[in-house]
C-alpha positions in Angstrom: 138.3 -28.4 10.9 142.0 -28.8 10.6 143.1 -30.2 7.1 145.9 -32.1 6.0 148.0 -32.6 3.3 148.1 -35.5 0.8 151.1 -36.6 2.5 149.0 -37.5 4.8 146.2 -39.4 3.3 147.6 -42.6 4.3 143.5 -44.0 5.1 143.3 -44.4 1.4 143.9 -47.4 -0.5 144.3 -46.3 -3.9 145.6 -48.0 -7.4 147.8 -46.7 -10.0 147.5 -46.9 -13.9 149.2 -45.0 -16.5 147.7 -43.8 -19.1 148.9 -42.3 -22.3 146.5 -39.2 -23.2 148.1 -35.8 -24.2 149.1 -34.3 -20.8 151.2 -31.4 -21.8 149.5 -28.6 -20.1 149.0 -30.0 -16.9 151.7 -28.8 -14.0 152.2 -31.9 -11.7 153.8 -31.4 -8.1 156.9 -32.9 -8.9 156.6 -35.2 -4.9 153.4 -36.9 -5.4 155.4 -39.4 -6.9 157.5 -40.3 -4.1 154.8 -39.6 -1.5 151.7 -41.9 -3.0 154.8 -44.2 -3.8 155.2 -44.4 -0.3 151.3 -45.3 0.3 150.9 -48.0 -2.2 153.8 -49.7 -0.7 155.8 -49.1 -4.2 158.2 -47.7 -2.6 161.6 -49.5 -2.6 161.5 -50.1 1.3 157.7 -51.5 1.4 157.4 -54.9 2.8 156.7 -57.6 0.0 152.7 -58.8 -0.3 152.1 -54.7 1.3 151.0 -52.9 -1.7 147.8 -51.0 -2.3 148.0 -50.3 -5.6 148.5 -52.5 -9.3 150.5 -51.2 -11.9 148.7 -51.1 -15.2 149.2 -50.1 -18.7 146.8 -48.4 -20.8 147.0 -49.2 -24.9 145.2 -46.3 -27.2 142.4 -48.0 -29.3 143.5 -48.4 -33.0 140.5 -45.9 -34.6 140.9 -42.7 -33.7 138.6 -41.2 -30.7 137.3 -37.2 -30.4 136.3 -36.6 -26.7 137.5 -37.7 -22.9 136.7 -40.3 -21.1 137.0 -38.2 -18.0 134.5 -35.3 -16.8 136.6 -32.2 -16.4 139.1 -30.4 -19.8 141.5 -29.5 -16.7 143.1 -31.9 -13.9 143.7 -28.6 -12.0 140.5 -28.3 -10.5 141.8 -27.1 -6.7 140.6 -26.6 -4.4 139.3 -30.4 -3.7 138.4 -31.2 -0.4 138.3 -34.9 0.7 136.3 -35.7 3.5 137.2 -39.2 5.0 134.7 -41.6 6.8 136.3 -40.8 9.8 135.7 -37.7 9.2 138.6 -35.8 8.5 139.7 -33.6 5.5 142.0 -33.6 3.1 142.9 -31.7 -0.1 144.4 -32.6 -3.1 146.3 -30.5 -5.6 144.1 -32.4 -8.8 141.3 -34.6 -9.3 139.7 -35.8 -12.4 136.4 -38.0 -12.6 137.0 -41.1 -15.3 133.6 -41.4 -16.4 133.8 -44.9 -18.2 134.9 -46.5 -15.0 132.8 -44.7 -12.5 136.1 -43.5 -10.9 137.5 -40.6 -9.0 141.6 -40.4 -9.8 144.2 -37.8 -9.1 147.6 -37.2 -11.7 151.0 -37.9 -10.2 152.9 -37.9 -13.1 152.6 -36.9 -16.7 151.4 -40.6 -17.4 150.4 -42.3 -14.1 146.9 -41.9 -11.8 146.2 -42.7 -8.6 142.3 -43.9 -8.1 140.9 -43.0 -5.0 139.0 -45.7 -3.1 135.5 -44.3 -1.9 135.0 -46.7 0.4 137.2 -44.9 3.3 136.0 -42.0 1.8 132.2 -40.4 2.8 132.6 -37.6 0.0 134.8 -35.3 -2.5 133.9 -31.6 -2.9 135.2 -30.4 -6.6 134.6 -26.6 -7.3 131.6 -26.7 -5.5 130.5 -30.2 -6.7 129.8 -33.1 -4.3 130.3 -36.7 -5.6 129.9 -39.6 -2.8 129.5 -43.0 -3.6 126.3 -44.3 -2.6 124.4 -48.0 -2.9 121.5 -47.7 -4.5 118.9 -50.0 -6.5 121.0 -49.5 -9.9 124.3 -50.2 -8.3 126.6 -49.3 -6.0 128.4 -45.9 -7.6 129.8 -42.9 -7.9 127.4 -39.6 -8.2 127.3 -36.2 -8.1 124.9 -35.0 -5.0 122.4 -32.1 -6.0 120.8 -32.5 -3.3 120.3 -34.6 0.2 118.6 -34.7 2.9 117.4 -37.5 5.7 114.4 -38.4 3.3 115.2 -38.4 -0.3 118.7 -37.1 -2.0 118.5 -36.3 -6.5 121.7 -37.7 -7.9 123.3 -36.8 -11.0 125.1 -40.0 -12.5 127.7 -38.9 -15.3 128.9 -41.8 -17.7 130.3 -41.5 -21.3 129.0 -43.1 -24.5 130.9 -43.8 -27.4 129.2 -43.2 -30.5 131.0 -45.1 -34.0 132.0 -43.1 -36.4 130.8 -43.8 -39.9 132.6 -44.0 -43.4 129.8 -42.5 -44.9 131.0 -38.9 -46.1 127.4 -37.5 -45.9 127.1 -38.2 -42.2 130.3 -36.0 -41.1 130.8 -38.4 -38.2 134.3 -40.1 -39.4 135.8 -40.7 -36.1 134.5 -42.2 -33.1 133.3 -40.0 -30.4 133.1 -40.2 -26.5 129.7 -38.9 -25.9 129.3 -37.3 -21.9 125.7 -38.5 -20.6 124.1 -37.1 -17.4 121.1 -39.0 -15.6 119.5 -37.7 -13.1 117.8 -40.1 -10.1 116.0 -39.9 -7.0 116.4 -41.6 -4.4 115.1 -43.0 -0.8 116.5 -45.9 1.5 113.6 -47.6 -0.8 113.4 -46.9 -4.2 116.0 -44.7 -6.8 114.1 -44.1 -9.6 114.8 -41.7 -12.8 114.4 -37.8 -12.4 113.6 -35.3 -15.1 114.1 -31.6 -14.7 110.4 -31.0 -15.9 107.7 -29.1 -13.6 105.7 -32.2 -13.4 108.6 -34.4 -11.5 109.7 -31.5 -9.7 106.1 -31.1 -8.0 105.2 -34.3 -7.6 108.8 -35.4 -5.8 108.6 -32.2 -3.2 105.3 -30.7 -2.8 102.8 -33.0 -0.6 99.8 -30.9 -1.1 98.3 -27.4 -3.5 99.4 -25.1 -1.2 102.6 -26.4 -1.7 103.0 -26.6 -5.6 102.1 -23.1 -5.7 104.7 -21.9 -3.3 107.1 -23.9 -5.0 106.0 -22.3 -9.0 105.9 -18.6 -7.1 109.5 -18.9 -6.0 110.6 -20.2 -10.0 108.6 -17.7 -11.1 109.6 -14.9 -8.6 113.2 -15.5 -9.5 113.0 -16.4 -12.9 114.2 -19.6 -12.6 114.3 -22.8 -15.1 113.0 -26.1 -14.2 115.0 -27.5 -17.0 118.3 -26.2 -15.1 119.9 -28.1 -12.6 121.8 -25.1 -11.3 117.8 -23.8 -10.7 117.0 -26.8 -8.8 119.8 -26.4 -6.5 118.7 -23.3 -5.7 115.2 -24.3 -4.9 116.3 -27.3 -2.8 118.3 -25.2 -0.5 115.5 -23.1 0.6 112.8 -25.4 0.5 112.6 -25.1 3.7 111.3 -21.6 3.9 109.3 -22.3 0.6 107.0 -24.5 1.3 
């Protein structure tokens, strides 16, 4: 399928907002500026009421904060492979997932992002991970596929907690901390309803009869898979076919 560049990628509507984390290690193609300047209609020849993006500014909290609000240490996560409604691909140079706003954004600038709007989009492939937004009975959001299928699809929703910090010297928790959280789901066109890796749910969701929780434990067993591993699961779900 032939891809295109960012330059491109003008089916997205997108928003900026800088922000003011510690960027220094991160080595930003110097024309995104100008180019998704361009798109949100930013630019100085864009005709007036014709932008896609709002300009916002981002104010560090007063107590200091250990962690990220976003999912990955690294912005250069490339390849990522954006696949459009219409189905056509993309690729962008960097991507990070902000996980307190349930929001995929790329860097275009030391201080600026770009948030991607999933509605044109169907889904984004990072290093092998697929997120897609998807409506379902807890809301309509962002998560990472682990597995689909016409029937039933597990989703891994990733969010961030923040857990206060206390002045209590025997608790060793002085700052505030942004705590990653991953939930797992499954879901139908019906229900979506929380999923643990534990034998039992993992049995229950894809076998339909004996014979068919036995094949399943042989092939975790055979391979000496985990069913507390997602990575495990994945590998199970893409041969179920020939398992059961």
């Amino acid at each position: 399928m032939k891809k295109l560049k960012i330059t491109t990628l003008l089916f997205l509507t997108i928003s900026m907002i800088g922000f003011s984390q510690s960027s220094s290690s991160t080595s930003v193609s110097d024309n995104n500026t100008l180019r998704l300047s361009g798109i949100t209609g930013s630019g100085g020849n864009s005709a007036p009421g014709g932008s896609y993006g709002t300009a916002m500014r981002f104010v560090n909290p007063p107590r200091t904060v250990d962690g990220s609000i976003y999912l990955y240490d690294s912005w250069k996560n490339y390849p990522v492979v954006v696949k459009s409604k219409e189905n056509k691909t993309f690729t962008l140079d960097n991507i990070n997932f902000n996980l307190r706003t349930n929001r995929l954004v790329t860097k275009i600038s030391q201080d600026s992002v770009f948030v991607l709007d999933m509605k044109k989009i169907d889904n984004i492939n990072i290093l092998g991970k697929v997120f897609k937004k998807i409506e379902s009975e807890i809301g309509n959001r962002v998560f990472e596929v682990i597995y689909e299928s016409d029937k039933v699809s597990i989703l891994n929703f990733h969010n961030v907690k923040l857990v206060e910090g206390s002045v209590n010297p025997m608790l060793a928790r002085k700052n505030d901390k942004l705590v990653h959280k991953q939930t797992l789901y499954i879901h139908n066109q019906k229900t979506t309803k929380e999923f643990r890796l534990k034998k039992k749910y993992i049995l229950e969701s894809f076998a339909s009869n004996e014979s068919e929780k036995k094949s399943i434990m042989k092939y975790y067993s055979l391979n000496k898979l985990s069913y507390k591993s997602i990575d495990d699961l994945k590998k199970v779900l893409a041969n179920l076919d020939n398992i059961i």
